[in-house]
MARVEXMI-796052 format. One line per field, with one value per atom (N, C-alpha, C, O): residue number from 1; residue in one letter; x, y, z. Coordinates in Angstrom, 2 decimals, padded with zeros to 5 digits. Last residue first. Layout:
! residues N
pos: (NUM;...) .
code: (a;...) .
x: (X;...) .
y: (Y;...) .
z: (Z;...) .
! end
This chain:
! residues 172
pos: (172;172;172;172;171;171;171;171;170;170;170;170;169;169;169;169;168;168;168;168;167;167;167;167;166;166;166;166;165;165;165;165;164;164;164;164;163;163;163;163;162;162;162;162;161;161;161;161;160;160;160;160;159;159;159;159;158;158;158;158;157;157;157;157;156;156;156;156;155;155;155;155;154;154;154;154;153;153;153;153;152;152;152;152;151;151;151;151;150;150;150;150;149;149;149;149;148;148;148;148;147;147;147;147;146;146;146;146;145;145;145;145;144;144;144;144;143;143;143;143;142;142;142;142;141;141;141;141;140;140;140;140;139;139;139;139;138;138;138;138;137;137;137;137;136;136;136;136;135;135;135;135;134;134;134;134;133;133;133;133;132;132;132;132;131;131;131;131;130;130;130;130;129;129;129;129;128;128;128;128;127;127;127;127;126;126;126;126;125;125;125;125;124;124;124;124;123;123;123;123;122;122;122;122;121;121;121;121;120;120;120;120;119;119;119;119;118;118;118;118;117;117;117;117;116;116;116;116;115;115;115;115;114;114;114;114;113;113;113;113;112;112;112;112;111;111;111;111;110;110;110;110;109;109;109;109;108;108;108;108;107;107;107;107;106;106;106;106;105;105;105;105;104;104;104;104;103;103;103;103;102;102;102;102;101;101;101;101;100;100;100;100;99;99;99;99;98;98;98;98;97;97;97;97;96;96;96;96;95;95;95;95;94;94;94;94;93;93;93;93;92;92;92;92;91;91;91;91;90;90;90;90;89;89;89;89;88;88;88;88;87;87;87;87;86;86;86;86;85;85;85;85;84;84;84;84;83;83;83;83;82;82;82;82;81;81;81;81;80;80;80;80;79;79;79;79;78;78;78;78;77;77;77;77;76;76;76;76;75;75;75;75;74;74;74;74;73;73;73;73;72;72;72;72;71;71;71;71;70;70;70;70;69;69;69;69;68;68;68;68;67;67;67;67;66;66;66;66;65;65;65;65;64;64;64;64;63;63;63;63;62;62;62;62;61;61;61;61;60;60;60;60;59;59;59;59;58;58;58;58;57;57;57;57;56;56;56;56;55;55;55;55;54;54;54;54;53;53;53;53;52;52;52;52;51;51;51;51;50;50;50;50;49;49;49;49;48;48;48;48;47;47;47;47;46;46;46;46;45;45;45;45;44;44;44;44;43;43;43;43;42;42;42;42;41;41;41;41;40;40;40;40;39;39;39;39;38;38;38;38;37;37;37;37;36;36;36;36;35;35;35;35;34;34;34;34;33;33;33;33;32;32;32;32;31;31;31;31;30;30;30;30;29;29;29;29;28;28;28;28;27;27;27;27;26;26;26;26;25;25;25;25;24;24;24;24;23;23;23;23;22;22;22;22;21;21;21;21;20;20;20;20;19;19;19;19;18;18;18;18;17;17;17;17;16;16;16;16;15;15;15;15;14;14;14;14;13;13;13;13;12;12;12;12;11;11;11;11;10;10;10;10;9;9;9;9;8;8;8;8;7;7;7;7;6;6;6;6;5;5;5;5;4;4;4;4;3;3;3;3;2;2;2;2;1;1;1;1) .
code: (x;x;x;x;x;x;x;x;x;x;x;x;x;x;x;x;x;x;x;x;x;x;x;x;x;x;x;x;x;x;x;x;x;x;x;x;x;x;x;x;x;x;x;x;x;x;x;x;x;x;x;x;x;x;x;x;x;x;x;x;x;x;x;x;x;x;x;x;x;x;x;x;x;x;x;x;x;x;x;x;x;x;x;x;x;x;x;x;x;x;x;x;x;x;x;x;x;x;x;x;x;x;x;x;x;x;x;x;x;x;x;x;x;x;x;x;x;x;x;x;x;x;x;x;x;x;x;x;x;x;x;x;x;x;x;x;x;x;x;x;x;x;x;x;x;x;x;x;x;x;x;x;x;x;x;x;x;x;x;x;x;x;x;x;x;x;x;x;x;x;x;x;x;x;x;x;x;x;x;x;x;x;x;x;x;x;x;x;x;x;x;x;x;x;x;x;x;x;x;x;x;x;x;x;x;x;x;x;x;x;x;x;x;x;x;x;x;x;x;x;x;x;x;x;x;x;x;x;x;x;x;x;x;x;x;x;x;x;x;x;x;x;x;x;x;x;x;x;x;x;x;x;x;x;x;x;x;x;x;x;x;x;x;x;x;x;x;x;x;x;x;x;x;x;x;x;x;x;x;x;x;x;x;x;x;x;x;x;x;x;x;x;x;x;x;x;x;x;x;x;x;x;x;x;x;x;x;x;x;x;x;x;x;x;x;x;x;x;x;x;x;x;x;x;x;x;x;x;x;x;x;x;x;x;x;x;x;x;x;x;x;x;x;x;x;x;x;x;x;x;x;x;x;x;x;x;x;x;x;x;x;x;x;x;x;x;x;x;x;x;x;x;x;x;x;x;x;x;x;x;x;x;x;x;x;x;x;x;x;x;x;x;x;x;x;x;x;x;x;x;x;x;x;x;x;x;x;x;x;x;x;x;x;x;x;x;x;x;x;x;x;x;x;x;x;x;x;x;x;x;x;x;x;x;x;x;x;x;x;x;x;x;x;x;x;x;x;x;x;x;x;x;x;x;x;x;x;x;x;x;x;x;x;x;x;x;x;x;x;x;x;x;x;x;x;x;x;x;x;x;x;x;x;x;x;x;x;x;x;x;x;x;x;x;x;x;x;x;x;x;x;x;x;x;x;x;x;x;x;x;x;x;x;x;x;x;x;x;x;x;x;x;x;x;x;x;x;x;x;x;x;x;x;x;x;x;x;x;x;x;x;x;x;x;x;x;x;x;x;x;x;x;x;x;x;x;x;x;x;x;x;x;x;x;x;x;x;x;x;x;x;x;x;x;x;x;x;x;x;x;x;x;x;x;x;x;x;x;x;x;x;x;x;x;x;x;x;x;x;x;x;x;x;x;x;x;x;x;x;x;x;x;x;x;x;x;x;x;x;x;x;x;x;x;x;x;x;x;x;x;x;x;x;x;x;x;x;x;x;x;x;x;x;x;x;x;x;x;x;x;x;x;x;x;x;x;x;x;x;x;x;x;x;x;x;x;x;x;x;x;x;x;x;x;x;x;x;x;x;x;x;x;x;x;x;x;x;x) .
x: (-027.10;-028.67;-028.17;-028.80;-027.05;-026.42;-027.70;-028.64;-028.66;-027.88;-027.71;-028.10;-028.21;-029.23;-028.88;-028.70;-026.06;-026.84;-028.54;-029.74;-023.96;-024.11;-025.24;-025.56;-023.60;-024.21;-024.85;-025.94;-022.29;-023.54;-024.36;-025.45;-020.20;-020.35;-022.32;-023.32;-019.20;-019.01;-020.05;-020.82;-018.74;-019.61;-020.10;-021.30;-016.44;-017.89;-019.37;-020.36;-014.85;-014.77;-016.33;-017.34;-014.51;-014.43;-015.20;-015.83;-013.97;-015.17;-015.26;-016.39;-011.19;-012.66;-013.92;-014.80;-008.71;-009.69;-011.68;-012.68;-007.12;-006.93;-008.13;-008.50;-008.93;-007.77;-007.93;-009.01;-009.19;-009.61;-008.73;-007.91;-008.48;-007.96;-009.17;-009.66;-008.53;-009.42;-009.46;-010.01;-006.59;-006.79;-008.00;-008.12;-006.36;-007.51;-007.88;-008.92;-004.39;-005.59;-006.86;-007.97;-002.32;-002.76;-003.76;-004.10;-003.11;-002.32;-003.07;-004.03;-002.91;-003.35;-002.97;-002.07;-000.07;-000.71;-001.17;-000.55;-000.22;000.11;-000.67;-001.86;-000.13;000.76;000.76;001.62;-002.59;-002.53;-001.59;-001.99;-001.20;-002.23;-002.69;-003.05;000.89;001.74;000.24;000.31;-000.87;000.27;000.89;001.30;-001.48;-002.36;-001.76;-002.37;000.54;000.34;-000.96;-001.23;001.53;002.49;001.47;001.57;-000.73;-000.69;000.47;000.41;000.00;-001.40;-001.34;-001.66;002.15;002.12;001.10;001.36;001.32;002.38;002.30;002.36;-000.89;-000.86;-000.01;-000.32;000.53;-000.47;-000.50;000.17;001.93;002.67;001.81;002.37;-000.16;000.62;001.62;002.03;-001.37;-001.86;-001.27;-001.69;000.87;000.22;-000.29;-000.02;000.64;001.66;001.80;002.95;-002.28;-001.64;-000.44;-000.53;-002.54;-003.23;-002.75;-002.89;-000.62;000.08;-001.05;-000.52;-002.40;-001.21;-000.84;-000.69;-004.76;-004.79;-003.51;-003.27;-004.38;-003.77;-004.04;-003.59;-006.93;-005.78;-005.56;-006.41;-009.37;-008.17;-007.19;-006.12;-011.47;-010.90;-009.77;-008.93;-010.73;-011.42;-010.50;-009.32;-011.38;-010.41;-010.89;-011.48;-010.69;-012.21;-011.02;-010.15;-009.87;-009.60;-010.32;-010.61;-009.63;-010.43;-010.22;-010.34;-008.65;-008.36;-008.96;-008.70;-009.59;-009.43;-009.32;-009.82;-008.22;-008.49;-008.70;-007.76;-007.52;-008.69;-009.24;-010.40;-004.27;-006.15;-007.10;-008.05;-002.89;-003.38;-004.66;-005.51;-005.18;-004.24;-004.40;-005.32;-006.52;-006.50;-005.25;-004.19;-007.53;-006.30;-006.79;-007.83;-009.55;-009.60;-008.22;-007.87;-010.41;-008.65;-009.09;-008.99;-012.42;-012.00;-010.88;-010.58;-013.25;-013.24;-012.82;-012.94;-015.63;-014.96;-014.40;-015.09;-016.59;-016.04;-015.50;-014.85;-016.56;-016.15;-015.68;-014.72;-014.78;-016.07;-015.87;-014.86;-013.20;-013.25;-014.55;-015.31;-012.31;-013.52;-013.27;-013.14;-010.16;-009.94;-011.39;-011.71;-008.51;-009.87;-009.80;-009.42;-005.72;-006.16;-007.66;-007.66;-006.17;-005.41;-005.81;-006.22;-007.88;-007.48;-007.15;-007.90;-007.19;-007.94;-007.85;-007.63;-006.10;-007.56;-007.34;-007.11;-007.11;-006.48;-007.25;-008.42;-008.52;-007.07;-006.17;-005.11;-010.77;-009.62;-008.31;-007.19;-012.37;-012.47;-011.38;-011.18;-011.41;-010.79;-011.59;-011.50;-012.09;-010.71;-010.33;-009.54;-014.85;-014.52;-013.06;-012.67;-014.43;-014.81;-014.61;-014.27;-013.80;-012.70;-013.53;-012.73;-016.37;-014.73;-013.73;-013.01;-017.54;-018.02;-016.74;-016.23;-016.12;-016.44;-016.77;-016.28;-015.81;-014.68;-015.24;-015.18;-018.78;-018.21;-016.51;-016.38;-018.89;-019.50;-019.16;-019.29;-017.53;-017.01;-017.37;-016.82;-018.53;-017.40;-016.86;-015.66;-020.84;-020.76;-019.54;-019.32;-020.06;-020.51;-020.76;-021.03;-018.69;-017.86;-018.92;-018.32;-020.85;-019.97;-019.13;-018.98;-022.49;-023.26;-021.74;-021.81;-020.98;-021.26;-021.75;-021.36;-020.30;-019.73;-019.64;-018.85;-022.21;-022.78;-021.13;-020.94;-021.47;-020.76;-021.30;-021.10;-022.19;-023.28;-022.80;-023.34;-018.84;-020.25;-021.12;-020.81;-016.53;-017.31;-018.49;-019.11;-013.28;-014.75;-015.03;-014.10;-010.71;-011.59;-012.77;-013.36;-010.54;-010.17;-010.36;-010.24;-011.88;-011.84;-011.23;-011.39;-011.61;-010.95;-011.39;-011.25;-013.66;-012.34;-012.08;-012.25;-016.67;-015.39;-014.96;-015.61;-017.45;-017.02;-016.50;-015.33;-017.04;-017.59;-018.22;-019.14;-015.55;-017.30;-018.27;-019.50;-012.96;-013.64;-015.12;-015.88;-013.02;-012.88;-013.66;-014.67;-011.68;-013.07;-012.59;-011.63;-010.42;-009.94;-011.18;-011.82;-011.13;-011.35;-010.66;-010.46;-010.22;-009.93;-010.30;-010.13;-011.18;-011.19;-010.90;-011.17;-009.96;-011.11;-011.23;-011.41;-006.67;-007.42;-008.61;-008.34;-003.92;-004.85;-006.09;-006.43;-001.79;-002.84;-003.78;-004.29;-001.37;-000.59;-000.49;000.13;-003.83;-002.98;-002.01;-001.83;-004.13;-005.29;-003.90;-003.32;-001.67;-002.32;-003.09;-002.71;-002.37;-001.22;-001.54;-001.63;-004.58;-004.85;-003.69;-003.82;-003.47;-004.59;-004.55;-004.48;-002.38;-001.39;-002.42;-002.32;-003.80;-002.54;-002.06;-001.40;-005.56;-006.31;-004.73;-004.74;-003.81;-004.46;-005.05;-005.11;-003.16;-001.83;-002.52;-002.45;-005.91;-004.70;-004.21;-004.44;-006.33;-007.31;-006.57;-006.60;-004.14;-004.14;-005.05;-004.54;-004.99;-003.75;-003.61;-002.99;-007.45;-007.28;-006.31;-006.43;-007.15;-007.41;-007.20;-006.58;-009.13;-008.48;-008.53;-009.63;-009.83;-009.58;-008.70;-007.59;-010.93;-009.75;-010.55;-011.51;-011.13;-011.98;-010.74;-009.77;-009.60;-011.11;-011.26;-011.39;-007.60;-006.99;-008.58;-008.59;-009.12;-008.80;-008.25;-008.43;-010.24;-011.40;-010.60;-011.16;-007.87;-008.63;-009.84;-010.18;-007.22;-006.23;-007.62;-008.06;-009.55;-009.42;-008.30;-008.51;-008.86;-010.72;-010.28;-010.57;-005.95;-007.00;-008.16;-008.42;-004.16;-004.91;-006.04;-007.02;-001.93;-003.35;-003.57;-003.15) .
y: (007.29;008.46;009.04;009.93;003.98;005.32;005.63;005.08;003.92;003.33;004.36;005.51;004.78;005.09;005.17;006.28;003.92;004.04;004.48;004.29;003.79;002.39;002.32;001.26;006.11;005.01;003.86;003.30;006.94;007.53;007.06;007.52;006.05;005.37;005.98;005.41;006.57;005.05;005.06;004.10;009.63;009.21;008.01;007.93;009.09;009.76;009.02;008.38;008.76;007.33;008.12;007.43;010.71;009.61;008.26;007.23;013.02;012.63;011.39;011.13;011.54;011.54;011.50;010.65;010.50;010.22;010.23;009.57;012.61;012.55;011.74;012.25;013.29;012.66;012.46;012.14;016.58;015.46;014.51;014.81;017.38;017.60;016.27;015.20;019.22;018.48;018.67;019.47;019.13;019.53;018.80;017.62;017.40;018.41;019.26;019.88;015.95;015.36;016.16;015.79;017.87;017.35;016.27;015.68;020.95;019.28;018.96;019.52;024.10;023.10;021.90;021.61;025.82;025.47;024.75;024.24;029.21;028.15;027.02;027.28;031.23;031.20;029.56;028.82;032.18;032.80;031.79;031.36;030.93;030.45;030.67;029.72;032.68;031.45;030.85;030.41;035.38;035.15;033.59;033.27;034.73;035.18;035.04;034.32;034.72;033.26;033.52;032.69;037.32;036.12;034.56;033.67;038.85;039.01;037.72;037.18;037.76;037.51;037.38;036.46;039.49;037.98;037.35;036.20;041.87;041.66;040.11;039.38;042.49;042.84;041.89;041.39;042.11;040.46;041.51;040.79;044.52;043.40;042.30;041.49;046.34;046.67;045.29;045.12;045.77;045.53;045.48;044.81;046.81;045.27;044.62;043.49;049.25;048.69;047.67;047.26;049.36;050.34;049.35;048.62;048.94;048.20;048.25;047.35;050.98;049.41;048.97;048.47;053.35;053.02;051.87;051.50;052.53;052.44;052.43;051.56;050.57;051.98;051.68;050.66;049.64;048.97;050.28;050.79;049.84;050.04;049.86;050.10;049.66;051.11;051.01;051.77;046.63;047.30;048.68;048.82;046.23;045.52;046.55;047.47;044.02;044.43;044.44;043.59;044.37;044.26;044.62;045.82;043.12;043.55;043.31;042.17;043.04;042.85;043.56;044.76;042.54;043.03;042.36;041.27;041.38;041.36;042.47;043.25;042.72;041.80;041.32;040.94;043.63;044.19;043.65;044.16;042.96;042.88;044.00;044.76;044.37;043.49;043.32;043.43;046.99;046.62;045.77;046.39;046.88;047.29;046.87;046.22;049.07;047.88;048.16;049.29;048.38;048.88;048.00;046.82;049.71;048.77;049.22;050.39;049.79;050.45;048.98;047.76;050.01;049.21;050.03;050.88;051.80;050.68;049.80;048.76;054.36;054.55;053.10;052.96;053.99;054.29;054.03;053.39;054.52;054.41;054.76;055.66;053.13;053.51;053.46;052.36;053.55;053.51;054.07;055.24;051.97;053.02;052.67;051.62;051.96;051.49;052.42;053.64;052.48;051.36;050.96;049.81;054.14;054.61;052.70;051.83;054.63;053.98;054.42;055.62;056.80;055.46;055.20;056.37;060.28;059.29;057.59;057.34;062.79;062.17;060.58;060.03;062.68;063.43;063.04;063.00;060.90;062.74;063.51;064.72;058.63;059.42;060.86;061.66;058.70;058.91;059.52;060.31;058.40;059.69;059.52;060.57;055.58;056.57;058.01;058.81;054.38;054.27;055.41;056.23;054.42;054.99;055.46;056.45;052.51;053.89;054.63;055.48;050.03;050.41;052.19;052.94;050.46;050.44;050.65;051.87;049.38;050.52;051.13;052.33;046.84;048.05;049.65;050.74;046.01;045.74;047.31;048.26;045.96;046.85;046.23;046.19;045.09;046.16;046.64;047.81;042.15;042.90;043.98;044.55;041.54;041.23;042.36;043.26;041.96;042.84;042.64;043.65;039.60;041.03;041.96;043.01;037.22;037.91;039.01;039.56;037.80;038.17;038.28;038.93;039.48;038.52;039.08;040.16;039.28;039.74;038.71;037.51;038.79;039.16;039.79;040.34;039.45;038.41;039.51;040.57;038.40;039.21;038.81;038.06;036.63;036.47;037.68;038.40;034.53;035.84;035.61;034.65;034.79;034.23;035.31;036.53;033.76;034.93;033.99;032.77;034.20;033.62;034.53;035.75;035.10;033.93;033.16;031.96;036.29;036.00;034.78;033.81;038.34;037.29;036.76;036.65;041.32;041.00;039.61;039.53;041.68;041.78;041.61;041.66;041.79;042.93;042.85;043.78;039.13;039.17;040.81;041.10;039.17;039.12;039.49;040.26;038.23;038.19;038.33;037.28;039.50;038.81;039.44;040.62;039.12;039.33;038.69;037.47;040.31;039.38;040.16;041.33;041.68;040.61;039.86;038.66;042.14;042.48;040.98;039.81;042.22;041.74;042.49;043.58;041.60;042.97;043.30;044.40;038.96;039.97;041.53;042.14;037.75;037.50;038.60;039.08;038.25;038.27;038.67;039.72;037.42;038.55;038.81;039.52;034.53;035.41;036.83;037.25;034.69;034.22;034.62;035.10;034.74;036.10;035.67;036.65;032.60;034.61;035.65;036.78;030.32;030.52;032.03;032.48;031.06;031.22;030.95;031.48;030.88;032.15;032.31;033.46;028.31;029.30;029.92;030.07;027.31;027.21;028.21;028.95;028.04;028.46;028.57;029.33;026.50;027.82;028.28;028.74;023.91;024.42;025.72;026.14;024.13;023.86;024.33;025.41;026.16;024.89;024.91;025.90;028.98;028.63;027.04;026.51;031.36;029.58;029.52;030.06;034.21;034.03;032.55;032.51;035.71;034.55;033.95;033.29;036.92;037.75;037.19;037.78;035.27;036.75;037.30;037.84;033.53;032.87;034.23;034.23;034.55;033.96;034.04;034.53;034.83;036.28;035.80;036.41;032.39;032.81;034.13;034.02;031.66;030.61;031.71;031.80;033.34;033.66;032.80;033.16;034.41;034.08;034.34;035.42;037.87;037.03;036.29;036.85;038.89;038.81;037.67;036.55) .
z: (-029.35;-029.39;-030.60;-031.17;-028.20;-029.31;-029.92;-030.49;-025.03;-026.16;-027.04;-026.81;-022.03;-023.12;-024.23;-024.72;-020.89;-020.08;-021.40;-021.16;-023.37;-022.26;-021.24;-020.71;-024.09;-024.86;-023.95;-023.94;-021.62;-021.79;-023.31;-023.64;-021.85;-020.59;-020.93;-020.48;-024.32;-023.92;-022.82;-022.80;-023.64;-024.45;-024.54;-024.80;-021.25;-021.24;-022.17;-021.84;-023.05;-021.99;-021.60;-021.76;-024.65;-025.66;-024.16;-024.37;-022.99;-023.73;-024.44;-024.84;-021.58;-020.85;-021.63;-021.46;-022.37;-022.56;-022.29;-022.54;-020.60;-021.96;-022.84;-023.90;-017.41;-018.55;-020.11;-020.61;-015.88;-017.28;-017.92;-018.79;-013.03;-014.50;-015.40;-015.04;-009.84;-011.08;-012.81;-013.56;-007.83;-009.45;-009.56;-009.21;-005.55;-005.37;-006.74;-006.92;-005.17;-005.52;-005.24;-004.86;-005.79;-006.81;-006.83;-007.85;-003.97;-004.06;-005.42;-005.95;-005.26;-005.20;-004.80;-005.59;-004.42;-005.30;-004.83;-003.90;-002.69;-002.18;-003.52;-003.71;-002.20;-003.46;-003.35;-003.85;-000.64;-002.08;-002.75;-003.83;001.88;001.62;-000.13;-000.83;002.00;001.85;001.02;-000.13;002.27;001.15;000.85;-000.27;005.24;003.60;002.59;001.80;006.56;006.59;005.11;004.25;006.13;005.65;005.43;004.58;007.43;005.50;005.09;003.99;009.89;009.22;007.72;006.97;010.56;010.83;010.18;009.84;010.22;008.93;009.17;008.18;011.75;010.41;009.33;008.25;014.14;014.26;012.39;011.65;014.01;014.32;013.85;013.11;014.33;013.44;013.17;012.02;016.56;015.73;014.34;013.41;018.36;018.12;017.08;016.66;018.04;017.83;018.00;017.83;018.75;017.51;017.27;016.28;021.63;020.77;018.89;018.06;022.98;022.68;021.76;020.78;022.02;021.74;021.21;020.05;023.77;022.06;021.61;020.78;026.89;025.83;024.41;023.89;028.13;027.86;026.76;026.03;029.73;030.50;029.22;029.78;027.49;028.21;028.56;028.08;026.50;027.07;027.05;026.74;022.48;024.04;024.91;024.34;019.17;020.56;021.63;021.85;016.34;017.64;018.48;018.49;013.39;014.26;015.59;016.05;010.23;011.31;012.53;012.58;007.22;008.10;009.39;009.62;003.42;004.30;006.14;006.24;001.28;001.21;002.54;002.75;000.57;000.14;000.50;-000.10;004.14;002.51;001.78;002.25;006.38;005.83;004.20;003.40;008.14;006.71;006.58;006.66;011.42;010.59;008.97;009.03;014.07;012.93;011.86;011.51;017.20;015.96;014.59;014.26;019.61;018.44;017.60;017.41;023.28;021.87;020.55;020.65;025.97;024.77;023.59;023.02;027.31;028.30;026.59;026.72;026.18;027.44;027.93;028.69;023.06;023.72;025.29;025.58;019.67;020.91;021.82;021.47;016.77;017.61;019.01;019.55;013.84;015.24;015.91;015.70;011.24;011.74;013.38;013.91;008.69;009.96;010.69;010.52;006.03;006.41;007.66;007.85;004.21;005.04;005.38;004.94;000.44;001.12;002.65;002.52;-001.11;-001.60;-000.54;-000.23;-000.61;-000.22;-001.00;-001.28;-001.57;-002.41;-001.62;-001.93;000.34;000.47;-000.37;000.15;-000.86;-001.24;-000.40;-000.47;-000.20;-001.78;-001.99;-002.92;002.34;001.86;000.19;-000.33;002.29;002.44;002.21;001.69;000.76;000.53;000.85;-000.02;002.94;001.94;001.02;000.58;004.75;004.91;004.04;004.15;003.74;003.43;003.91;003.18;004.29;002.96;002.86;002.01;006.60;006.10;005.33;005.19;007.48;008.04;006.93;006.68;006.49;005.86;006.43;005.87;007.75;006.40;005.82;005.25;010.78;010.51;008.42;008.13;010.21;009.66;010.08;009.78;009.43;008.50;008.69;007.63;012.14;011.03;009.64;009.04;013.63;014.10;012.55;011.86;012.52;012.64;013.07;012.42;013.59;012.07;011.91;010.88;016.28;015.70;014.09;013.41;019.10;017.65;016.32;015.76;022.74;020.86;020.14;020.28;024.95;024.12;022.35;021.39;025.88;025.96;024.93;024.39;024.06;024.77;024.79;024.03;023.33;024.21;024.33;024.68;021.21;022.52;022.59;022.10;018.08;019.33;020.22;020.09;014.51;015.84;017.17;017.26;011.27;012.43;013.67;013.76;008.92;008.98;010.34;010.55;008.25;009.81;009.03;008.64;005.73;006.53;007.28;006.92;004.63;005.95;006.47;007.29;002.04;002.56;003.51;003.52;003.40;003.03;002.67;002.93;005.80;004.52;004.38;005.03;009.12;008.24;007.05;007.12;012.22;011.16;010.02;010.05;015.41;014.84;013.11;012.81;019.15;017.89;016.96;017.01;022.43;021.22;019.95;019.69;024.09;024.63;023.64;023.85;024.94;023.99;024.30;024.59;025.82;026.87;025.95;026.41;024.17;024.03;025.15;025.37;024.27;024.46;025.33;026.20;023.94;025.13;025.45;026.57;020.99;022.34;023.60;023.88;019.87;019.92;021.08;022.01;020.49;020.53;021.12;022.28;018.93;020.43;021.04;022.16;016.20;016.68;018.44;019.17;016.06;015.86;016.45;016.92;015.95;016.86;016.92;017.85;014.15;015.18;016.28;017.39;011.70;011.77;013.24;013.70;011.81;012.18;012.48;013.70;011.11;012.70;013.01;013.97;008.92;009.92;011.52;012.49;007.61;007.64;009.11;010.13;007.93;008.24;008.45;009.43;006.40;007.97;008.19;008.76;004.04;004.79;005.68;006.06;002.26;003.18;003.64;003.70;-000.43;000.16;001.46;001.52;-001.19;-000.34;000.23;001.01;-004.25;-003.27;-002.16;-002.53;-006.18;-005.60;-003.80;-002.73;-006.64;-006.48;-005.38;-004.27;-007.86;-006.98;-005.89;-004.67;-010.29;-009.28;-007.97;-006.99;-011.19;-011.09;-009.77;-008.76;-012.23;-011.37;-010.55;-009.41;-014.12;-012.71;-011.58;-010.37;-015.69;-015.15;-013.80;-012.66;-016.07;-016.39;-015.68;-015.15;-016.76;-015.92;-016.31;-016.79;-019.12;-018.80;-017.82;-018.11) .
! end
């Protein structure tokens, strides 16, 4: 059985700096590669983690929540086809399209790039910045706490508590 703290932690994707790096070093990678205008990294409820690139007039919390929501209703028509989920969604349009990939369970991957550039290579890119992303997700998941970030109780706390809350409004 899973506790309540592990289960919280399984739900809620933490990230530190360190991470945010790697994550904005693989995606700008990416960018560059792909010659892709921008890429962005969003939590399945449609939070931006990480983006690198540029389009103009791109609101990228508004793009991050409905491609969530876009995936969400997606995963849907998949299980009326016996599928759970669909992994990768693909929008194409005359001067922009998009790749969105599914990392891990929890996370997506979002690729903005123009017409000129082959969905193909975007496919087999994307498929690549996927597995580079879910590693640095996984180191971040298994990664324990420092220990001046536990917050433990020492052995004496209610007893040094109670002392300290006599001391402010004498024995109640």
């Amino acid at each position: 059985m899973v506790s309540e703290n592990e289960a919280l932690k399984y739900r809620r994707l933490v990230f530190y700096a360190a991470d945010i790096d790697q994550l904005n070093i693989t995606l700008l990678a990416f960018v560059k590669k792909a010659n892709a205008q921008c890429c962005l990294l969003i939590d399945k409820e449609g939070h931006l983690v990480a983006r690198q690139g540029f389009v103009a007039n791109l609101d990228s919390s508004t793009l991050s929540a409905l491609v969530a929501g876009s995936f969400a209703s997606t995963r849907e028509v998949a299980k009326l086809l016996g599928e759970a989920e669909f992994r990768v969604l693909f929008h194409q349009g005359k001067g922009h399209s998009i790749h969105i990939t599914l990392v891990g369970e929890r996370t997506l991957q979002v690729a903005v790039f123009p017409s000129s550039v082959k969905p193909g290579m975007i496919q087999v890119l994307s498929g690549e910045l996927a597995l580079q992303v879910d590693a640095v997700l996984a180191a971040a998941t298994a990664r324990k706490p420092a220990e001046s970030e536990q917050r433990v109780l020492g052995e004496n706390f209610t007893a040094e508590a109670k002392n300290q809350l006599d001391s402010l409004f004498g024995n109640l």
